[in-house]
C-alpha positions in Angstrom: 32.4 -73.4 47.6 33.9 -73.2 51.0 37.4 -73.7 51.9 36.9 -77.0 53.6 34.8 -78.3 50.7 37.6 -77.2 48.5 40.2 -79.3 50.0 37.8 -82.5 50.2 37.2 -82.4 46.9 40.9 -81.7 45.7 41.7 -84.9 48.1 38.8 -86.8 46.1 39.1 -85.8 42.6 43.3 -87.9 43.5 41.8 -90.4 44.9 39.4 -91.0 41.9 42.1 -90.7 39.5 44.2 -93.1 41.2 41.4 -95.8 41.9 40.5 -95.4 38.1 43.8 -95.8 37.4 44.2 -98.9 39.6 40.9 -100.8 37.9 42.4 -100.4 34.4 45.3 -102.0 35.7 43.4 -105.3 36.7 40.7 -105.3 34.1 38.9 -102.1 33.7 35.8 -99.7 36.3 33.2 -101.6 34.2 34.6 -104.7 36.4 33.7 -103.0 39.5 30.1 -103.0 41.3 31.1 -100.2 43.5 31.9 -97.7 40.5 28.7 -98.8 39.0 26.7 -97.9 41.6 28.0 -94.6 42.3 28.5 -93.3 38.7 24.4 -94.1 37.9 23.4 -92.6 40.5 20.3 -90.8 38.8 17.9 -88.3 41.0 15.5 -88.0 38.4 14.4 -91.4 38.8 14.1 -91.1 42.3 11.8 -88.3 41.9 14.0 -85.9 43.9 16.1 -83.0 42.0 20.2 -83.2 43.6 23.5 -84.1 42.6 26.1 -86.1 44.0 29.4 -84.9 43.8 31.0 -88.3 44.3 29.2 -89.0 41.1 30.0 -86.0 39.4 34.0 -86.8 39.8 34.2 -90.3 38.7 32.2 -89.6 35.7 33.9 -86.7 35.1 37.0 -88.8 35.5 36.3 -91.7 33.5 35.4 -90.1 30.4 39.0 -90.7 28.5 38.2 -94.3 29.3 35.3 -94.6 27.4 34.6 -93.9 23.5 31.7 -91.7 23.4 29.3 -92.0 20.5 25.6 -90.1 19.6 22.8 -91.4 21.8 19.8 -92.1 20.3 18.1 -91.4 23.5 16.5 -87.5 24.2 14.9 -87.9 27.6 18.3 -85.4 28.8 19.8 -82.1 27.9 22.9 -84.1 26.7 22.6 -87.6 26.2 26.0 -90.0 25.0 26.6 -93.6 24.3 29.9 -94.4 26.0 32.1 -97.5 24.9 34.4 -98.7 27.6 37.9 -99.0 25.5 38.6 -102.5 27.4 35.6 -104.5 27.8 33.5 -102.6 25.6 30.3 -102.3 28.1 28.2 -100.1 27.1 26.6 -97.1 28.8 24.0 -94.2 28.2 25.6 -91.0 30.1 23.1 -88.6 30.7 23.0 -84.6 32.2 20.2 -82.5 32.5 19.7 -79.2 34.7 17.4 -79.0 37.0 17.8 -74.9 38.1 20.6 -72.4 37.6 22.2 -74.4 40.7 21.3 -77.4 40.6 22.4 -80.0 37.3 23.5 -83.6 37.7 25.2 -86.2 35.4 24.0 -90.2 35.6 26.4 -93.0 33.7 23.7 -95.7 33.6 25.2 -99.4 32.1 23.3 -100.9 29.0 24.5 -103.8 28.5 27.8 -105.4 30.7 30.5 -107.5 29.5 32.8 -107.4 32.0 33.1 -110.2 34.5 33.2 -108.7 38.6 36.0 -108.5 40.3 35.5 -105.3 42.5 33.1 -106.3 45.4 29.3 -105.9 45.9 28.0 -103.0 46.9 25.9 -102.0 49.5 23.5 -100.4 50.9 22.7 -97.5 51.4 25.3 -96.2 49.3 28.5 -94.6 50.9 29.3 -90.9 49.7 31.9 -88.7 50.9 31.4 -85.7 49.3 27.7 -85.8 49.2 24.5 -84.7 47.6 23.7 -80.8 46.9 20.2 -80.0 45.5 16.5 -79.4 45.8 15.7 -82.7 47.6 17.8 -85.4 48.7 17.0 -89.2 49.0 16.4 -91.3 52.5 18.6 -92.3 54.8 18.4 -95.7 53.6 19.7 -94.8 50.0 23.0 -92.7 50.9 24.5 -92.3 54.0 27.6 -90.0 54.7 31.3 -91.9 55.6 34.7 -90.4 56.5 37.3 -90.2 53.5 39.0 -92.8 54.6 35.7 -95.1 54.8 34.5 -93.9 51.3 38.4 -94.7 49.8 38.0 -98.5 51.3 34.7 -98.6 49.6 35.7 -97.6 46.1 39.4 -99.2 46.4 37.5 -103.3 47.3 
């Protein structure tokens, strides 16, 4: 990783933590279109081979909120069911390698039980850190925003 890259994604693992921390104050991330969208972001079913950083970090992040159980899936490397420990949504976590560089993690939600309160997303999806991989999606699926953009996006 480069030096620059280094420091954004020190700034953004904080910022994640905090903005987790914030929705488990008022409810819990399951409440919250804009961490849904960003956390199943899957490649694989895009037909492309990348990672999104972004992704990586809040589900890296939000693990100690969840109880994680077997999967009976195997379509991944690893697959969990994770249990959020407030609502109680449920979610198949996924991560499968794609090369020696090039692995991603998706956090797809099964079934819902928490009621919005974050607001919608939209489209296409804003990403600060960005994608890294084989392929990478249209311009109409991500585009790139400034940190300060991406923090208003995950903070509504």
């Amino acid at each position: 990783m480069n030096t620059e890259f280094e420091a954004n994604y020190r700034q953004t693992k904080g910022l994640i933590e905090r903005v987790l921390v914030k929705y488990n104050e008022s409810g819990c991330q399951c409440a919250y279109p804009r961490y849904r969208q960003i956390v199943s972001v899957d490649c694989a079913a895009r037909g492309g081979s990348y990672m999104s950083h972004d992704t990586e970090l809040f589900i890296d992040l939000s693990k100690p909120y969840f109880n994680v159980h077997v999967s009976e899936l195997t379509d991944e490397n690893t697959n969990e069911r994770w249990v959020c420990k407030v609502c109680e949504s449920v979610y198949e976590y996924g991560w499968s390698d794609f090369s020696i560089y090039v692995s991603r993690q998706k956090l797809s939600p099964v079934e819902l039980k928490a009621k919005d309160i974050g607001s919608p997303c939209i489209k296409p999806m804003p990403l600060y850190l960005g994608l890294m991989g084989h392929s990478s999606p249209s311009d109409t699926y991500v585009i790139y925003v400034t940190y300060q953009e991406f923090k208003k996006y995950i903070e509504e």
